[in-house]
Each structure stands twice: as structure tokens, then as C-alpha cells.
C-alpha positions in Angstrom: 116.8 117.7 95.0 114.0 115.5 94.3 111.9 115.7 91.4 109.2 113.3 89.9 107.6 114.1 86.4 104.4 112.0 85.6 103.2 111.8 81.9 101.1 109.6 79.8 97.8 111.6 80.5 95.2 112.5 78.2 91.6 112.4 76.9 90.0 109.0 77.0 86.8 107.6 76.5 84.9 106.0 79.0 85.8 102.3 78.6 89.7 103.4 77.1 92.7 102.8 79.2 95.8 105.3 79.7 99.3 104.4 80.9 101.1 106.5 82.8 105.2 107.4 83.4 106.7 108.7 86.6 110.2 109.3 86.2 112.2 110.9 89.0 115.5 112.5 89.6 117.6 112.5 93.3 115.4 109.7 94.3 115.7 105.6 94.0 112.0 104.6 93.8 113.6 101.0 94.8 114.6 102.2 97.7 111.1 104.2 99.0 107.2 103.4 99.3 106.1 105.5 96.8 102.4 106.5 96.2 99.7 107.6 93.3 97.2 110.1 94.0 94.9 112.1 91.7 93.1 115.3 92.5 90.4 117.0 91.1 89.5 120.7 91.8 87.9 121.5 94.8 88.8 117.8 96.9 91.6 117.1 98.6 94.1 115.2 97.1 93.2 110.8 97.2 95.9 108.4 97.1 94.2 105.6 95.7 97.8 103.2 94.9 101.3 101.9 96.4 104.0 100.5 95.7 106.4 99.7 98.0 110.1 99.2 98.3 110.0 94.6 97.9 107.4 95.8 95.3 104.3 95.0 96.3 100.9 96.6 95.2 98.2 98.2 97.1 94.9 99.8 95.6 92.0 101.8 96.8 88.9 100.0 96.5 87.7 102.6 93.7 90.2 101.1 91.1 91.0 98.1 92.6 90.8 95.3 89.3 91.2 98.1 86.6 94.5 99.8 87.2 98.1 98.0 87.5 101.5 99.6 89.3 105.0 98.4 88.3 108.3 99.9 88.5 111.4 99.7 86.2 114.3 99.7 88.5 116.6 99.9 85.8 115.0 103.4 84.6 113.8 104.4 87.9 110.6 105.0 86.6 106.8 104.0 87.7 103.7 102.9 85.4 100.4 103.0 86.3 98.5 100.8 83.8 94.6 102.1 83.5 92.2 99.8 82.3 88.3 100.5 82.2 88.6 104.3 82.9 85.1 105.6 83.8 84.6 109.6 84.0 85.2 109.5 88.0 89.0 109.0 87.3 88.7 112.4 85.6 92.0 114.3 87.8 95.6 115.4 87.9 97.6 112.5 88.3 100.4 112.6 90.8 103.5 110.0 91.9 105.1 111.1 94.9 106.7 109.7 98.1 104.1 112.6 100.0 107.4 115.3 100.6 108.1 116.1 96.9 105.4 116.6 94.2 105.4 116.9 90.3 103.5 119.1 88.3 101.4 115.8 88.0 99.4 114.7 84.8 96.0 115.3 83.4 93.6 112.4 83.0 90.0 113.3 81.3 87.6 110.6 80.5 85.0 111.4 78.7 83.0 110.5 75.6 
């Protein structure tokens, strides 16, 4: 069974940066393309980063230049680095390969 569980969310203010954990279980994130997405209430769910399986990074234009990806193969674990967070990144923050899903992580910026 596959499980991911994100953390490292939080209340920030605007300008403040965050980092956040995905950690997962049944699942070598080596060996997948695995995604970010965020959702707020009401929109669909966006991914907005990648990371795939040789490692490189791909970012939606809207934080392209303020957030980082990297993966720990030795934990098995993902961090997204945020940097400049501006109140639009205000969402549940979710790591997933799109099949399986985690309760995700709230990120609120605000001042």
C-alpha cells in the first residue's frame, strides 16, 4: 500500500519561506516521476512541480525562481524548498505520483 505524508506547513508571512517533507511508504520515489500540487477550496487541484526519476526539476511558471524540489534517496523522502511565499500560495499541499494521495499539508501566507 502506498502512502505519502507531507508536512512542514504552516502560517507564513508574505515574503517568509516554508520547507516542506514528503515521506512515503510502499513506494521508491527514485524509481517514479513524482509531482506537487496544492489545492485551495473550491479549484481543482494544480500541480505546479516535478521531479522525475534521473532527478530533474520542473516548475509551473507561477513559482518558477522561488521554490526548489530535491529528494533524499537514502530516506525516500521529498523537499519542497519555498522561498518568497506571496498569499496566492495559500493551499493544501500535496506530493503524489497522481494514484495515491496524502492527507496533504496546509500552507497559509498571510501577514
Amino acid at each position: 500500500q502506498v502512502q505519502f505524508v507531507e508536512s512542514g506547513g504552516g502560517l507564513v508571512q508574505p515574503g517568509g519561506s516554508l520547507r516542506l517533507s514528503c515521506a512515503a511508504s510502499g513506494i521508491i520515489f527514485s524509481n517514479h516521476d513524482v509531482g506537487w500540487y496544492r489545492q485551495v477550496p473550491g479549484k481543482q487541484r494544480e500541480l505546479f512541480a516535478t521531479i522525475t526519476i534521473s532527478g530533474s526539476t520542473h516548475f509551473a511558471d507561477s513559482v518558477k525562481g522561488r521554490f526548489t524540489l530535491s529528494r533524499d534517496n537514502a530516506k525516500n523522502t521529498l523537499y519542497l524548498q519555498m522561498n518568497n511565499l506571496k498569499p496566492e500560495d495559500t493551499a493544501v499541499y500535496y506530493c503524489s505520483t497522481g494514484l495515491d494521495w496524502g492527507q496533504g499539508t496546509q500552507v497559509t501566507v498571510s501577514s
